[in-house]
BANUSE-394171 format. One record per residue (C-alpha): residue in one letter; residue number from 1; x, y, z. Coordinates in steps of 0.001 Angstrom, whole numbers, always signed. Each point is the difference from the previous one (the first is absolute). Example, Ala and Ser with C-alpha at 12.3 -4.5 7.8 and 13.67 -1.06 7.14 Angstrom:
<mikols>
@code A&pos 1&east +12300&north -4500&up +7800
@code S&pos 2&east +1370&north +3440&up -660
</mikols>
This chain:
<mikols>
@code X&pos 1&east +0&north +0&up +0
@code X&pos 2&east +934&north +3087&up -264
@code X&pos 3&east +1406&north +2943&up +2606
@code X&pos 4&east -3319&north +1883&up +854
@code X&pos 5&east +1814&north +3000&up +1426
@code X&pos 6&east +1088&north +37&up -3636
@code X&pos 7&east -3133&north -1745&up -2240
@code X&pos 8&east -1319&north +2278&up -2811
@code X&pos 9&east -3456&north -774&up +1006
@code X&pos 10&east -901&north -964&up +3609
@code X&pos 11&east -2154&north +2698&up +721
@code X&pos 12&east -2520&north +2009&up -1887
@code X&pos 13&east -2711&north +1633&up +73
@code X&pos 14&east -2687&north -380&up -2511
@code X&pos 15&east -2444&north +2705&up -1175
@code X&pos 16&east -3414&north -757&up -655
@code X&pos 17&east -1906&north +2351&up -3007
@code X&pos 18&east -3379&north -1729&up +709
@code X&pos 19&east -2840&north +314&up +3125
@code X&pos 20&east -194&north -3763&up -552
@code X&pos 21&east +3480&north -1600&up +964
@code X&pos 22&east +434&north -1020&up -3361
@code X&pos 23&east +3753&north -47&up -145
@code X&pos 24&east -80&north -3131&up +2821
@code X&pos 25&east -2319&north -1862&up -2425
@code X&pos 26&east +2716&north +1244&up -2947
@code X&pos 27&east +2950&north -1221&up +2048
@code X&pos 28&east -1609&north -3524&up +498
@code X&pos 29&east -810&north -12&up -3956
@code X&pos 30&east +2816&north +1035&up -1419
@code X&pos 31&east +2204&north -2010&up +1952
@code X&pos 32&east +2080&north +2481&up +1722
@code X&pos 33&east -729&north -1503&up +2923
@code X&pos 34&east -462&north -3805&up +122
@code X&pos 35&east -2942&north -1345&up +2300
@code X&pos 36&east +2200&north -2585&up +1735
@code X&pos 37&east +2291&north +2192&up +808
@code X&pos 38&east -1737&north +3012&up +936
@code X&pos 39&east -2094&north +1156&up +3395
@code X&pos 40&east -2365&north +2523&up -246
@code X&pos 41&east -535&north +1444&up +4117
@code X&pos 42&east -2918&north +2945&up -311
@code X&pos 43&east -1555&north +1878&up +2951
@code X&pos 44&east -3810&north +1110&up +76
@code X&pos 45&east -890&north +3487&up +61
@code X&pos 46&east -3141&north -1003&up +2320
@code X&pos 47&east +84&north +1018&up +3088
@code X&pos 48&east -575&north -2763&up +2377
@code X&pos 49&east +2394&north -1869&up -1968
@code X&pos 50&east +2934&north +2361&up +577
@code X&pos 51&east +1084&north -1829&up +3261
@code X&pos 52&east +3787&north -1280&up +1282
@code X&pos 53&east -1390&north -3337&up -726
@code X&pos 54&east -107&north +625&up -4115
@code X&pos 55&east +3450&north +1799&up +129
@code X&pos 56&east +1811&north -2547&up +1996
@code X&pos 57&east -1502&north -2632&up -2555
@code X&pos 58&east +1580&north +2158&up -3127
@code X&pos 59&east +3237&north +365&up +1706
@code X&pos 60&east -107&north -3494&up +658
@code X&pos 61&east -497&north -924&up -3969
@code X&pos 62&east +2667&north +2428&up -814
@code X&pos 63&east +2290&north -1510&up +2085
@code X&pos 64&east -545&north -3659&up -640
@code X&pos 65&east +302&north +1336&up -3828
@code X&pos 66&east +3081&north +2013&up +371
@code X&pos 67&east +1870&north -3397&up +1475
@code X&pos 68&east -1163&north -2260&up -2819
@code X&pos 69&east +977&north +2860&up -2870
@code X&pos 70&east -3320&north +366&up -1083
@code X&pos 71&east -1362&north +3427&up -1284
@code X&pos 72&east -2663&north +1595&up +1668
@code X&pos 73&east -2562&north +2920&up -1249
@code X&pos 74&east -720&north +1997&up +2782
@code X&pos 75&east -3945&north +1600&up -679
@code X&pos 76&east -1439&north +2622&up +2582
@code X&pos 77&east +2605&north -621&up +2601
@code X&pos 78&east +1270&north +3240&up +915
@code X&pos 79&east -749&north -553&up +3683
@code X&pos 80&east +3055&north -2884&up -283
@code X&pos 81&east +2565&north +1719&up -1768
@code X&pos 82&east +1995&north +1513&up +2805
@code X&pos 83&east +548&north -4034&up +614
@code X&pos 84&east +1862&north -519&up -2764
@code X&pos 85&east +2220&north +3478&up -518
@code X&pos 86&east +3297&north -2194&up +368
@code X&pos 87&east -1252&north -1795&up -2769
@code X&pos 88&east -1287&north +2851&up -2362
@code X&pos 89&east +3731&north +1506&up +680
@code X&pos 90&east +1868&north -2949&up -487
@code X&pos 91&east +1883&north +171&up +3705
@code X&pos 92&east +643&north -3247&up +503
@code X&pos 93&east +2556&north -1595&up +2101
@code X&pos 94&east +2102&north -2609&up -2103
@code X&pos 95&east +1306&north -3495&up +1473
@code X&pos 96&east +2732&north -1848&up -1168
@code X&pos 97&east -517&north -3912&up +798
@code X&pos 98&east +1630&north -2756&up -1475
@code X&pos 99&east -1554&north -2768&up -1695
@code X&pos 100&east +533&north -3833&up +1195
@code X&pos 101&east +2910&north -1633&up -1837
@code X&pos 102&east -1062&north -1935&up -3563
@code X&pos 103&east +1756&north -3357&up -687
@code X&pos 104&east -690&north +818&up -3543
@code X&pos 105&east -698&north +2480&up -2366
@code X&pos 106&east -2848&north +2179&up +912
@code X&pos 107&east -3091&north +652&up -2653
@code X&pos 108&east +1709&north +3247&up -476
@code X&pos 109&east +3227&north -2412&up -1189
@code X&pos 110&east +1818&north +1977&up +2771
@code X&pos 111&east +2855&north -2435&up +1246
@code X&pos 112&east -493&north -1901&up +3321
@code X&pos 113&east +1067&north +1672&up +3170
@code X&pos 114&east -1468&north +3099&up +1539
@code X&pos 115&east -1876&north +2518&up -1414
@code X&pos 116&east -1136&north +3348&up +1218
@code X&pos 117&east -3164&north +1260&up +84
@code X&pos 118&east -2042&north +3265&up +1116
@code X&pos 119&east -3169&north +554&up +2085
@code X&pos 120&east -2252&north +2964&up +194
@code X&pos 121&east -1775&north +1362&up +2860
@code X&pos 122&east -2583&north +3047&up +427
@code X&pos 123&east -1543&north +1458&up +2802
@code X&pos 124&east -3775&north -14&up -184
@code X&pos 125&east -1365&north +2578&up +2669
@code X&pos 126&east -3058&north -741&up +1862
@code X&pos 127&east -1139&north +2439&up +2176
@code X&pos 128&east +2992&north +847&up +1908
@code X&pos 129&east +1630&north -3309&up -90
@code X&pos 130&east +2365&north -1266&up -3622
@code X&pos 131&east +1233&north -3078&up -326
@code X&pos 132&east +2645&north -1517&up -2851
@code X&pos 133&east -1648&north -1780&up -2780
@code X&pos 134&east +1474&north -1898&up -2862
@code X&pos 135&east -271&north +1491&up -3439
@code X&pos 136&east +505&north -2424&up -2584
@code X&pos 137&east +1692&north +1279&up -2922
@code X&pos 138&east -2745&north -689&up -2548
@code X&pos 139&east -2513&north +2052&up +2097
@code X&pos 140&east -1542&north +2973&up -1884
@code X&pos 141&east -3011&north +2307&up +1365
@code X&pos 142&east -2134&north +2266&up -1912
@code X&pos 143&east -2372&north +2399&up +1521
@code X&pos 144&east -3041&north +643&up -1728
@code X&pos 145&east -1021&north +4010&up -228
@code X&pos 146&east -2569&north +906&up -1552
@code X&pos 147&east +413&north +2874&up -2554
@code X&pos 148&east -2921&north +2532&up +2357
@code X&pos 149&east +2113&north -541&up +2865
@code X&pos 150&east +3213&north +931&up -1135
@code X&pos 151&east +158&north +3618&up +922
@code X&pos 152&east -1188&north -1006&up +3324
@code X&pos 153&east +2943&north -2312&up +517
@code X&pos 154&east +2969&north +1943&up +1735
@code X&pos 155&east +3367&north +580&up -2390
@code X&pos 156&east +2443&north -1757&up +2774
@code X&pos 157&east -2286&north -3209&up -391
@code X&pos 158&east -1&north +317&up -3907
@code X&pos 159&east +3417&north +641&up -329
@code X&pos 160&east +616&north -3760&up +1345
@code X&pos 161&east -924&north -1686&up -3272
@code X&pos 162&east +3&north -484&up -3214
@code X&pos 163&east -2593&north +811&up -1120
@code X&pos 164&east -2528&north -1054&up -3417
@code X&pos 165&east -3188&north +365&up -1629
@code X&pos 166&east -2088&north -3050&up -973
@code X&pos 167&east -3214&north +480&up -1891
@code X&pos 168&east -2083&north -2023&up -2436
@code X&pos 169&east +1288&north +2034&up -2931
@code X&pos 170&east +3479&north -929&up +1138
@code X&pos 171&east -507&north -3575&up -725
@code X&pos 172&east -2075&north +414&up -3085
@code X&pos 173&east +3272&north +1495&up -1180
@code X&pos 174&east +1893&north -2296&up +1271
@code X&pos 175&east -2209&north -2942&up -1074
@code X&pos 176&east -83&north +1056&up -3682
@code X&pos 177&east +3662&north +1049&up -304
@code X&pos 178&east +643&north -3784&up +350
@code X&pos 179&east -2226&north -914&up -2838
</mikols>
């Protein structure tokens, strides 16, 4: 995998033209996001549903997600970010382990003896209590904002991603380029 301090793409932040969510249904479609490999954690904007119980659960799928180096879409969960700013800035803390002796070749076709490998950690804030979690290097995260909201969203937050627009006329294009 590759160095996520480093990666081209481990977070962005993915701007929504339509009312309707459509660029989730796009990303699904088009592939830019396989469904095995993908978790989508959204938060209601009801009320009675906004309760520590719902947040701990998204944190919870983002976590378990960020260890297996899935990608997650995160839809209408503003009230989690500040969880996750270590990972949105890429500050993680880097451990060098080595890997158990092979008698043979590895699959890599690396010759036997030790090898060296590198773990990544995070701190995910809860409240007022962070704790180091694994980031595997294949983990990606895309937060979902839609287009209306933008200019409500504050510039130090934005300025965190990368950031691109995905509408239906975007992969019309796209779709008959390829023919």
């Amino acid at each position: 995998g590759e160095n996520p301090i480093t990666a081209a793409f481990l977070v962005a932040m993915l701007i929504d033209p339509t009312k309707t969510e459509a660029a989730l249904a796009l990303l699904r479609d088009t592939h830019i996001c396989k469904p095995e490999d993908t978790v989508v954690v959204s938060l209601a904007d009801f009320p009675e549903d906004a309760n520590d119980f719902a947040y701990m659960d998204a944190v919870v799928k983002v976590k378990h997600a960020m260890t297996l180096g899935q990608t997650v879409v995160l839809v209408n969960c503003e009230p989690i970010y500040s969880c996750f700013y270590d990972v949105f800035n890429r500050h993680f803390t880097v451990l060098h382990r080595n890997k158990p002796q092979n008698p043979t070749k590895g699959e890599d076709n690396s010759e036997p003896g030790q090898q060296h490998d590198f773990q990544y950690y995070a701190n995910l804030g809860i409240g007022s209590f962070s704790r180091p979690c694994i980031v595997h290097p294949r983990f990606k995260v895309l937060v979902h904002v839609p287009m209306s909201k933008l200019k409500d969203t504050p510039n130090p937050f934005l300025n965190r991603f990368e950031k691109y627009v995905l509408s239906t006329n975007d992969a019309l294009q796209h779709v008959i380029a390829e023919r």
